[in-house]
C-alpha positions in Angstrom: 3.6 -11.0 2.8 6.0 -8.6 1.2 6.1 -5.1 1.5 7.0 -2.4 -0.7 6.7 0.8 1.9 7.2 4.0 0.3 6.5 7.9 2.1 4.8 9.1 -1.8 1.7 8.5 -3.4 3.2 6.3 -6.3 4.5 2.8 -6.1 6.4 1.2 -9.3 4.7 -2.0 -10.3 7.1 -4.6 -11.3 7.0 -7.9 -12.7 7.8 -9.8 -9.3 4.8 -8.6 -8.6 2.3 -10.5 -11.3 0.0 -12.7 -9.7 0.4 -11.8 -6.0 -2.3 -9.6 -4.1 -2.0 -6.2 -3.7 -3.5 -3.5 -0.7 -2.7 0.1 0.0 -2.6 1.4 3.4 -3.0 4.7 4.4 -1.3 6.3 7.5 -2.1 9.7 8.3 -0.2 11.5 11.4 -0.6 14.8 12.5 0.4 16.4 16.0 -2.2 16.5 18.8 -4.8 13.7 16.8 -5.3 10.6 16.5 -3.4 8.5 14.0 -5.8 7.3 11.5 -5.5 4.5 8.9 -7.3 3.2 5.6 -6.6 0.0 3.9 -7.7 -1.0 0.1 -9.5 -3.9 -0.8 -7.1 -6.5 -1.8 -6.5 -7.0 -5.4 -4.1 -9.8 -7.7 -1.9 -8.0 -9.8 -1.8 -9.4 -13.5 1.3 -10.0 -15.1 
């Protein structure tokens, strides 16, 4: 699986991408809580 990590809430899609499946995850850190996470249903990118 690749991954395309990035700290901002835009990712570039390219064409190496088309036809390959696609989920967002969501990290969310703050001091004294719990980390929490949330991840997309998986999509296929279309090229």
């Amino acid at each position: 699986m690749a991954r395309f990590p990035t700290t901002t809430s835009k990712l570039k899609v390219t064409s190496s991408m088309a036809g390959k499946e696609l989920t967002v995850t969501v990290v969310a850190v703050e001091a004294g809580r719990a980390d929490g996470t949330a991840e997309s249903k998986a999509v296929t990118m279309r090229g």
